[in-house]
C-alpha positions as a LaTeX table, in Angstrom:
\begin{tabular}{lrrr}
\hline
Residue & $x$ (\AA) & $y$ (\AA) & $z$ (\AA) \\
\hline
Unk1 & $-21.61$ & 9.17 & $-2.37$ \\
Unk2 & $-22.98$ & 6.81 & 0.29 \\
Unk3 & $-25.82$ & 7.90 & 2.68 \\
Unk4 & $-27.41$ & 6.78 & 5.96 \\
Unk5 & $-25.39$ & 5.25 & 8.91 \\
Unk6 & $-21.64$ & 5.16 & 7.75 \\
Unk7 & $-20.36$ & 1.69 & 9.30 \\
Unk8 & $-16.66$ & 0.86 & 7.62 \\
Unk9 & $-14.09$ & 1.15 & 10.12 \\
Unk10 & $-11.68$ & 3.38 & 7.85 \\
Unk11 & $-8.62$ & 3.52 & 10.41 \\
Unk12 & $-6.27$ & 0.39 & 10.66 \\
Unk13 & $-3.17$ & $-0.17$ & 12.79 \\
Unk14 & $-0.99$ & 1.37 & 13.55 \\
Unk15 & 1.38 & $-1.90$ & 12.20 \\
Unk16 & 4.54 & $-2.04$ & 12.05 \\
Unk17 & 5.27 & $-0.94$ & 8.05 \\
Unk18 & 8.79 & $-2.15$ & 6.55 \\
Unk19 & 9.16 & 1.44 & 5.14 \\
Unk20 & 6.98 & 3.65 & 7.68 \\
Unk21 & 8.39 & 2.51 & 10.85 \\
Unk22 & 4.74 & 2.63 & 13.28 \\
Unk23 & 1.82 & 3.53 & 10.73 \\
Unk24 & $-1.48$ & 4.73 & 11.38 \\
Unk25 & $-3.56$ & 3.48 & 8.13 \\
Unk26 & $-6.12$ & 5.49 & 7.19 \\
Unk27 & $-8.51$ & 3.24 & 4.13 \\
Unk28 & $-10.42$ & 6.11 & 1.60 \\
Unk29 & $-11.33$ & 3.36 & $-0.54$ \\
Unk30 & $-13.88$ & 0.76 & $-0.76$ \\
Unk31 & $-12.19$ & $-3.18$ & $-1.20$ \\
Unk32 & $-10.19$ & $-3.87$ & $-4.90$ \\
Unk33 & $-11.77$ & $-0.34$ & $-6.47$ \\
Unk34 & $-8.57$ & 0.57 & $-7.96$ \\
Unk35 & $-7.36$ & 1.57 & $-11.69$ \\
Unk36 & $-5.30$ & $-1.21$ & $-12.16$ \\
Unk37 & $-5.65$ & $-5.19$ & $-11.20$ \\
Unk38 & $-2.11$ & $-6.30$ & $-10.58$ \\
Unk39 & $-1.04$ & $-9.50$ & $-10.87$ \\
Unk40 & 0.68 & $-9.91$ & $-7.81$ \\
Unk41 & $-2.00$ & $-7.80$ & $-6.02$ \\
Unk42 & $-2.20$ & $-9.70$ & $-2.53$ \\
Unk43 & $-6.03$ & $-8.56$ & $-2.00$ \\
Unk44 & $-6.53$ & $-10.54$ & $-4.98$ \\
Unk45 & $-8.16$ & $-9.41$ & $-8.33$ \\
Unk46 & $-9.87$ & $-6.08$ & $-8.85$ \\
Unk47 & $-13.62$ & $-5.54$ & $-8.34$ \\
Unk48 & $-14.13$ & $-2.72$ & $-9.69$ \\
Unk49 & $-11.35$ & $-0.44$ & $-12.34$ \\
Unk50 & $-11.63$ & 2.48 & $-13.10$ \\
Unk51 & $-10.34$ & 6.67 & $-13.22$ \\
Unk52 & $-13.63$ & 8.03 & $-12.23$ \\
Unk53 & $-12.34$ & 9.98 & $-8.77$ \\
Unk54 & $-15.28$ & 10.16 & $-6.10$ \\
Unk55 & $-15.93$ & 10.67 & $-2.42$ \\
Unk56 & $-15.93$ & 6.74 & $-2.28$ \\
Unk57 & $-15.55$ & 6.92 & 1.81 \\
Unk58 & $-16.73$ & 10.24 & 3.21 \\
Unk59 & $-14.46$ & 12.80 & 4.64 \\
Unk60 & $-16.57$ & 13.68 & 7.37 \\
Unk61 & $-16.22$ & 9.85 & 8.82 \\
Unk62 & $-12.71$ & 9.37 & 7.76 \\
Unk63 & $-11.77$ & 12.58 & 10.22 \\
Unk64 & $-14.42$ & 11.80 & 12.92 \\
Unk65 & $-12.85$ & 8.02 & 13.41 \\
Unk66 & $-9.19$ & 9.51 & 12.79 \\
Unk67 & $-9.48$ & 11.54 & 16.33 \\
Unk68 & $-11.29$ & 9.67 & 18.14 \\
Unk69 & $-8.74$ & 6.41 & 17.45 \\
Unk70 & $-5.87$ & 9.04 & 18.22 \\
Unk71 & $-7.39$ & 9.82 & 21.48 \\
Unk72 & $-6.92$ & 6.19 & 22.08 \\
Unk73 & $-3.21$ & 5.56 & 21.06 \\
Unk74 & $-0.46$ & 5.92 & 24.14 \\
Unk75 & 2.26 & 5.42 & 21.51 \\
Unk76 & 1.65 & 8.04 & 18.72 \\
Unk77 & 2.42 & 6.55 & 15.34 \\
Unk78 & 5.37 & 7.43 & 13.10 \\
Unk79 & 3.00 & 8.16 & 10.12 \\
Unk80 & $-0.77$ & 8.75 & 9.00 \\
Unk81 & $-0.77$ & 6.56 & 5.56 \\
Unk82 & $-3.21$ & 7.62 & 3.04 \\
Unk83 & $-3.77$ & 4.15 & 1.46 \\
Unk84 & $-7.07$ & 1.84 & 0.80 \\
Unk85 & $-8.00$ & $-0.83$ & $-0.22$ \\
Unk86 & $-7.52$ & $-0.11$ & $-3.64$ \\
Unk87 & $-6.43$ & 3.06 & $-5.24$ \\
Unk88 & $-6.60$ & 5.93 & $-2.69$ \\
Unk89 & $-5.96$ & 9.27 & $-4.67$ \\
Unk90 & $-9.21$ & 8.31 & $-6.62$ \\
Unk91 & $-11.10$ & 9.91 & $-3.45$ \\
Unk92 & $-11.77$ & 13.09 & $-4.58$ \\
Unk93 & $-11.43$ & 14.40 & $-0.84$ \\
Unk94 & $-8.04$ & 13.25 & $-0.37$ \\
Unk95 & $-6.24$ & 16.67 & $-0.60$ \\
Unk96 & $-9.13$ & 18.08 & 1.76 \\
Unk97 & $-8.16$ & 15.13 & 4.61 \\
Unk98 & $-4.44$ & 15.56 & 3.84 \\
Unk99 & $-4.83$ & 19.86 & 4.87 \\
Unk100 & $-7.69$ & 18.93 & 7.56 \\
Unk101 & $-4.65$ & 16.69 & 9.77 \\
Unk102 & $-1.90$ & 18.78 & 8.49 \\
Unk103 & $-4.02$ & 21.95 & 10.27 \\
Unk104 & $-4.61$ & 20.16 & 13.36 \\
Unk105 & $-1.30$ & 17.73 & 14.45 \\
Unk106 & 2.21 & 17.40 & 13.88 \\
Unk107 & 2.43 & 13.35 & 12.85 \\
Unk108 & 3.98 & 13.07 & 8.89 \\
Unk109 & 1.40 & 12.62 & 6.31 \\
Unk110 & 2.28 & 9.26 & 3.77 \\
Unk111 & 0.65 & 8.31 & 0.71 \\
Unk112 & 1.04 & 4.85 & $-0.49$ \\
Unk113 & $-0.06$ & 5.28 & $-4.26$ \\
Unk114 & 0.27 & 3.48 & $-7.63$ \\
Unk115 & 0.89 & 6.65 & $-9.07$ \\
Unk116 & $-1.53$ & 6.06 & $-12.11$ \\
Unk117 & $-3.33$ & 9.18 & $-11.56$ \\
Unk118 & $-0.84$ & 11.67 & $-11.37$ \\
Unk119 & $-1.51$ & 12.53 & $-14.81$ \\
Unk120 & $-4.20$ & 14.64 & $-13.30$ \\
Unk121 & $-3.69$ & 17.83 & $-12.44$ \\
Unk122 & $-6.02$ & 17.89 & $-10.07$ \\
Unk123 & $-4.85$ & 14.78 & $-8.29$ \\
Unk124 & $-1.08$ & 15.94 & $-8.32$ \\
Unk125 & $-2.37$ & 19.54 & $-6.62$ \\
Unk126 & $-4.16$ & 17.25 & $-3.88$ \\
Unk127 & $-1.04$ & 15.41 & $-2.96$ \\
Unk128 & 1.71 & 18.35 & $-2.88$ \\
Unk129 & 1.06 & 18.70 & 0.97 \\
Unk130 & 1.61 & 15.42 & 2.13 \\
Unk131 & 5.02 & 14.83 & 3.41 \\
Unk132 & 6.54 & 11.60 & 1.84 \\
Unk133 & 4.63 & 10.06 & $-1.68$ \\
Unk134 & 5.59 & 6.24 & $-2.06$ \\
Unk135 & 4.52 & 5.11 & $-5.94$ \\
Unk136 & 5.02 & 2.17 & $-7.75$ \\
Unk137 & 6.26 & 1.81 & $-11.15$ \\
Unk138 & 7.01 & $-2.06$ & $-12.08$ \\
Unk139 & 7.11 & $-1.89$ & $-16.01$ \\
Unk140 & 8.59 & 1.43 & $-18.32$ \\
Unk141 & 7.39 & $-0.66$ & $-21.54$ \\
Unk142 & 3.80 & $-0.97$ & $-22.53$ \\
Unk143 & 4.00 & $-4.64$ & $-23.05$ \\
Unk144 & 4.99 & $-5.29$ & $-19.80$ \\
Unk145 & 3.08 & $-2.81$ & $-18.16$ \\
Unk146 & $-0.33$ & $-4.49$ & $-19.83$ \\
Unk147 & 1.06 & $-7.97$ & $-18.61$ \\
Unk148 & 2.06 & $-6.61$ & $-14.51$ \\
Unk149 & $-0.28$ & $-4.26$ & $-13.81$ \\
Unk150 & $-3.62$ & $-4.57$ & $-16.08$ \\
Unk151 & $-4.58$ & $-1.31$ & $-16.45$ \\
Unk152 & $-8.05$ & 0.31 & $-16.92$ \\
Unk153 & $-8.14$ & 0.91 & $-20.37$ \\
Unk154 & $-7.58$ & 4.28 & $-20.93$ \\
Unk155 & $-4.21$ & 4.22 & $-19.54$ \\
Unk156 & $-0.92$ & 4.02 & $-20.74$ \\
Unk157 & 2.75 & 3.99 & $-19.04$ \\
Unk158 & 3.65 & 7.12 & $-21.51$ \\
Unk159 & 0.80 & 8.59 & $-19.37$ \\
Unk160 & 2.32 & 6.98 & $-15.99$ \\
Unk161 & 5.57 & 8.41 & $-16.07$ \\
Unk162 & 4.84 & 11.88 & $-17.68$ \\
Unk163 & 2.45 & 12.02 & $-14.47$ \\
Unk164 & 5.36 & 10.60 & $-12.27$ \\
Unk165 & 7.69 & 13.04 & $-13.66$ \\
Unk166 & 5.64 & 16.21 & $-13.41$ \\
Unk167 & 4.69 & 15.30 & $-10.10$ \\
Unk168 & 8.33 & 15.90 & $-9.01$ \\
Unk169 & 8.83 & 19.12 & $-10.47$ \\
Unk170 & 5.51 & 20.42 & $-8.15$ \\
Unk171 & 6.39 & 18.56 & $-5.16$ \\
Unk172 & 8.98 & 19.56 & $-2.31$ \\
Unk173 & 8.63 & 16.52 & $-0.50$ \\
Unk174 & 10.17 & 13.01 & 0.08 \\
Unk175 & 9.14 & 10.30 & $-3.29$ \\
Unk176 & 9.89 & 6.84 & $-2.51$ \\
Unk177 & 9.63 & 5.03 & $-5.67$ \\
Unk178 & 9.03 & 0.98 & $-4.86$ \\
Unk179 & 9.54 & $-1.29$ & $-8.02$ \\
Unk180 & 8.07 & $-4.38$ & $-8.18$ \\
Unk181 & 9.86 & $-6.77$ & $-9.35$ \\
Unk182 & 8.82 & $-10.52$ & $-10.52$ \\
Unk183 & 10.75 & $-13.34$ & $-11.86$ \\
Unk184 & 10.65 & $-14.00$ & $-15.96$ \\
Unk185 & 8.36 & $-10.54$ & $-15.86$ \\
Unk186 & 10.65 & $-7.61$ & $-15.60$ \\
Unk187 & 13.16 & $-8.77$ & $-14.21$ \\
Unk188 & 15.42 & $-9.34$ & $-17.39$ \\
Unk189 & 18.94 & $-6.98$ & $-17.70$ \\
Unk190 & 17.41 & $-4.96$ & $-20.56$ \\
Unk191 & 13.72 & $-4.10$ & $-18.69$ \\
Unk192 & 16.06 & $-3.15$ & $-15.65$ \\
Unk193 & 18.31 & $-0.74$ & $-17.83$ \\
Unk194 & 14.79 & 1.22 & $-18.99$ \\
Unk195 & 13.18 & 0.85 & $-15.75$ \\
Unk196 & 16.82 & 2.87 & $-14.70$ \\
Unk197 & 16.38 & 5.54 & $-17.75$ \\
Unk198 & 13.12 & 6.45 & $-16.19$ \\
Unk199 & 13.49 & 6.88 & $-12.76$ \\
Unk200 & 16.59 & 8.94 & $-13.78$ \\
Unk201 & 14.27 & 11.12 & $-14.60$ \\
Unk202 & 11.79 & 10.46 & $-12.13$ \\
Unk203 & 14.36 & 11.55 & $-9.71$ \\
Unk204 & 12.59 & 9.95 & $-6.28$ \\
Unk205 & 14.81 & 10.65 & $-3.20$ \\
Unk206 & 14.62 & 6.92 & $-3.09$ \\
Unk207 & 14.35 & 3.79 & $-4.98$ \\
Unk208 & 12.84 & 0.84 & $-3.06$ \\
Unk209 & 13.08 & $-2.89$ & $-4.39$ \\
Unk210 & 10.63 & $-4.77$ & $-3.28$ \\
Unk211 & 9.40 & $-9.06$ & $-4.57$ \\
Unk212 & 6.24 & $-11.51$ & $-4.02$ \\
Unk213 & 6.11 & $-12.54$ & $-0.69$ \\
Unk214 & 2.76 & $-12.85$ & 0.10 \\
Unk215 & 0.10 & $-14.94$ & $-1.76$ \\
Unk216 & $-0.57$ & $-12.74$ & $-4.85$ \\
Unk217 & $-3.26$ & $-12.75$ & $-7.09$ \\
Unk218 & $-1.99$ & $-15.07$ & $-9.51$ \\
Unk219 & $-0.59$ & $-17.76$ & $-8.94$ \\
Unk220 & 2.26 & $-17.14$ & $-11.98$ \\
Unk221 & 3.22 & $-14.34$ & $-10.07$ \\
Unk222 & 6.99 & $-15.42$ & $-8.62$ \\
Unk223 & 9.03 & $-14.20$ & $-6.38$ \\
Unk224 & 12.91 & $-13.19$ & $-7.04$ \\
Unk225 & 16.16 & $-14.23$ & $-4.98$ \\
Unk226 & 17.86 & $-11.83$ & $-2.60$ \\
Unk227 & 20.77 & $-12.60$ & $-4.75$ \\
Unk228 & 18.69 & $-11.05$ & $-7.28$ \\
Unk229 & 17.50 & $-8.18$ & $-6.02$ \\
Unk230 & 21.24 & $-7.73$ & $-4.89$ \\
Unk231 & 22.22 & $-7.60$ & $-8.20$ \\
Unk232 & 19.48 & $-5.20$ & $-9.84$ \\
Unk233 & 20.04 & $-2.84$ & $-6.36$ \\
Unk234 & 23.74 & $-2.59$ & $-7.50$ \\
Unk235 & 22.31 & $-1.75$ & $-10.75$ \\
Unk236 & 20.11 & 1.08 & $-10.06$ \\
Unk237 & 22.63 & 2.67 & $-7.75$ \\
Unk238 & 23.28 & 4.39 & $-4.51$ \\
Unk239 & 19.84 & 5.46 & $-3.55$ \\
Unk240 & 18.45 & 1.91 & $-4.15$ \\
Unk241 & 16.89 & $-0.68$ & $-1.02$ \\
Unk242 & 15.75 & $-3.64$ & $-0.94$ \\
Unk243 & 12.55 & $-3.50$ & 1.09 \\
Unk244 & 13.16 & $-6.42$ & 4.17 \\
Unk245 & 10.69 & $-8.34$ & 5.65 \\
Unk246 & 10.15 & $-6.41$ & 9.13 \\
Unk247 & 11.56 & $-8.52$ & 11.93 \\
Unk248 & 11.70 & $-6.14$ & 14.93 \\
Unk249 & 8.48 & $-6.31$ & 17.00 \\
Unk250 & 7.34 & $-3.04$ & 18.42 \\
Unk251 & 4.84 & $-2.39$ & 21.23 \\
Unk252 & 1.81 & $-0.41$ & 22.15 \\
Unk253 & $-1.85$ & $-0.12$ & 22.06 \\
Unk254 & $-3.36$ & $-3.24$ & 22.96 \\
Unk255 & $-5.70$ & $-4.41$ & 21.39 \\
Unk256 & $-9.95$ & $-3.96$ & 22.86 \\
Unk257 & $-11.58$ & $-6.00$ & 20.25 \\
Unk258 & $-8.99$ & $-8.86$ & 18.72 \\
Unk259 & $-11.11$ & $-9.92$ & 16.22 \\
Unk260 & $-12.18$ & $-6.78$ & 14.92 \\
Unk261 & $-8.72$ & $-5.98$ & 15.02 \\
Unk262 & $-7.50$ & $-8.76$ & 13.26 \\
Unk263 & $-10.18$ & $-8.67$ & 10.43 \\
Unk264 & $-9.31$ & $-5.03$ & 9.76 \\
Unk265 & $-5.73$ & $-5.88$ & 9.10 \\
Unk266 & $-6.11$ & $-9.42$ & 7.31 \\
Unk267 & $-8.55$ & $-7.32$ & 4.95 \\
Unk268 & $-5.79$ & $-5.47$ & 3.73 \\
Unk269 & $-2.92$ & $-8.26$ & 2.73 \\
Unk270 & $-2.47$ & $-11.87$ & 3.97 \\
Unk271 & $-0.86$ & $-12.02$ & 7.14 \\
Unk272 & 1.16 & $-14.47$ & 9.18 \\
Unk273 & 0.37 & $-15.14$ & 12.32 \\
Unk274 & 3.93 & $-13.46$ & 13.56 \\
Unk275 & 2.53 & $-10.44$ & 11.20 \\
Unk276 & $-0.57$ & $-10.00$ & 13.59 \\
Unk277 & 1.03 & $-10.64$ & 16.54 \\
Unk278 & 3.81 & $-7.90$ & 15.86 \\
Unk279 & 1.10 & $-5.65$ & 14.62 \\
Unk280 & $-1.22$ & $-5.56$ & 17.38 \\
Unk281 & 1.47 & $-6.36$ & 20.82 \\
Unk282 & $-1.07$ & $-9.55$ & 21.16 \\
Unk283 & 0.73 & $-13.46$ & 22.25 \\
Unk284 & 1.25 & $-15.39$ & 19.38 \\
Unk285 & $-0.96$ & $-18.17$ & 21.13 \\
Unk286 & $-3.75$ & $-15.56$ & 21.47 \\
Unk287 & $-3.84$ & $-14.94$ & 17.78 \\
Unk288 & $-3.82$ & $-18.41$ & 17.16 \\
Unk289 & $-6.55$ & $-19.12$ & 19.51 \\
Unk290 & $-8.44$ & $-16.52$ & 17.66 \\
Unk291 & $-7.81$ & $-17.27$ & 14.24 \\
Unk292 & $-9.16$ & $-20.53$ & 14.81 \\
Unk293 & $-12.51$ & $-19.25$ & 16.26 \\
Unk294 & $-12.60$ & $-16.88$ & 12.82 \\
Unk295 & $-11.60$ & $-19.78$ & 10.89 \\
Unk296 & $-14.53$ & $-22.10$ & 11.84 \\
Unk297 & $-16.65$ & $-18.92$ & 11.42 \\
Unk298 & $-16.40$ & $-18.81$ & 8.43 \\
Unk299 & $-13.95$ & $-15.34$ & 8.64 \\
Unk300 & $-11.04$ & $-16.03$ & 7.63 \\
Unk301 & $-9.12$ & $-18.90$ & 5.82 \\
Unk302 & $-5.34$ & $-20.08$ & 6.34 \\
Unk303 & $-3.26$ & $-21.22$ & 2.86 \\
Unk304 & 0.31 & $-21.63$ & 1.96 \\
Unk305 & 2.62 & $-19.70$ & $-0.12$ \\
Unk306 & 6.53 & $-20.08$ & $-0.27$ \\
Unk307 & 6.30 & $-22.12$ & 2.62 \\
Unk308 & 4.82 & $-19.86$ & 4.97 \\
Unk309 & 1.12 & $-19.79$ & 6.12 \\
Unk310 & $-0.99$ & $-16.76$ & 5.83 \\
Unk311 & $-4.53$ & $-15.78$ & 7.27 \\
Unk312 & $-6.73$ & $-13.93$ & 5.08 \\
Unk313 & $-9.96$ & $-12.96$ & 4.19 \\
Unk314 & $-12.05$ & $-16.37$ & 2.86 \\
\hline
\end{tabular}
């Protein structure tokens, strides 16, 4: 557990989430500690994977910046997320943070999750009083769960979906289940049909479809068509969305410190420039007058994917 002078900034946002609406972020992990190392992973390959669940970021700070940011806000957002930069149920305190805000204000409690550890019992108690649970499940088959998600090696998906499944039978809440899907990796007719066995029994109140569209960590890592995803949405059935890219740009807090600002988001995913601006109500020439003070810094870097550029972190 770290000591001394706590100086992460642990609350991001709030951004304007495609499935959130206005989010509040709240990071409980330190960068790419996670339990699996994704290949499309847009923060890039994992640091550090592994189960062992800890009070990586302190509770005590994670609260203490959480209220004083609030104080802040004139727009309240739509959601606190529970997410990291990495895996965030492996903080051991993050049933303890979700009762702390649920004791204290009214704003819906997310937690965007890979759903790995919901095998543990302990882990599945800590999450029951959140308020909507959004897990991932790209691959039903080991083979293709070892090639998409690159799991610490203790895990298994027979070990995935029992948690998955168990997890619904304790928890009265909303599960948003996003699959990931990428082209020639589990996208064929017959991985689509088992993905579709299990969430039958899975039984999230949604099903969200989601593709590459930011620079992921490997380059092999493709995107599908929305003629695609049409087609395996019509598949899965009624409850099934594909997730959009978020067009509608929505106002409030301006931002004090742009750069700060702008670091804290970019060190989550790669952004666009439209991304940013939309995120934190800034000009678009602003951000680009500041991205290219953080570029010649030595901050940030700028690169191509699908023929759109994205800042992140160099």
């Amino acid at each position: 557990m770290p000591t001394g002078v706590f100086q992460v900034r642990c609350i991001f946002g709030p951004v304007s989430s495609r499935r959130l609406g206005l989010s509040l972020g709240l990071d409980l992990i330190p960068y790419k500690t996670c339990s699996y190392d994704c290949i499309y992973c847009e923060l890039g390959r994992t640091s550090h994977k592994t189960l062992e669940r800890h009070e990586y970021i302190p509770k005590k700070e994670v609260l203490k910046q959480l209220w004083s940011y609030l104080e802040t806000l004139d727009v309240m957002p739509d959601y606190l997320t529970l997410c990291g930069s990495g895996e965030p149920t492996l903080n051991s305190k993050i049933g303890e943070i979700i009762r702390e805000i649920k004791g204290k204000i009214s704003i819906p409690v997310a937690i965007l999750t890979n759903g790995s550890l919901l095998f543990m019992e302990d882990v599945r108690r800590d999450m029951v009083e959140a308020d909507v649970v959004l897990p991932s499940l790209d691959a039903v088959t080991e083979a293709t769960f070892q090639v998409t998600n690159r799991p610490y090696k203790s895990l298994d998906i027979k070990k995935v979906i029992k948690g998955m499944v168990d997890f619904r039978q304790e928890f009265g809440g909303q599960i948003w289940l996003e699959v990931m899907l990428l082209r020639g990796v589990n996208d064929e007719k017959s991985e689509i049909n088992r993905i579709k066995a299990i969430i039958e029994r899975i039984k999230p109140d949604k099903i969200q479809l989601n593709t590459v569209v930011r620079p992921p960590a490997e380059d092999y890592a493709a995107p599908l068509t929305l003629n695609q995803l049409n087609k395996i949405r019509d598949t899965l059935g009624d409850k099934t969305e594909i997730i959009a890219d978020l067009t509608k740009t929505r106002k409030f807090h301006p931002s004090t410190n742009l750069e700060v600002d702008i670091l804290s988001i970019i060190k989550r995913r790669p952004c666009t420039a439209e991304d940013i601006s939309n995120s934190l109500g800034v000009p678009g020439t602003e951000i680009a007058d500041t991205m290219g003070r953080l570029i010649k810094k030595g901050k940030a870097r700028y690169r191509i994917f699908n023929g759109k550029g994205f800042y992140s972190l160099p």
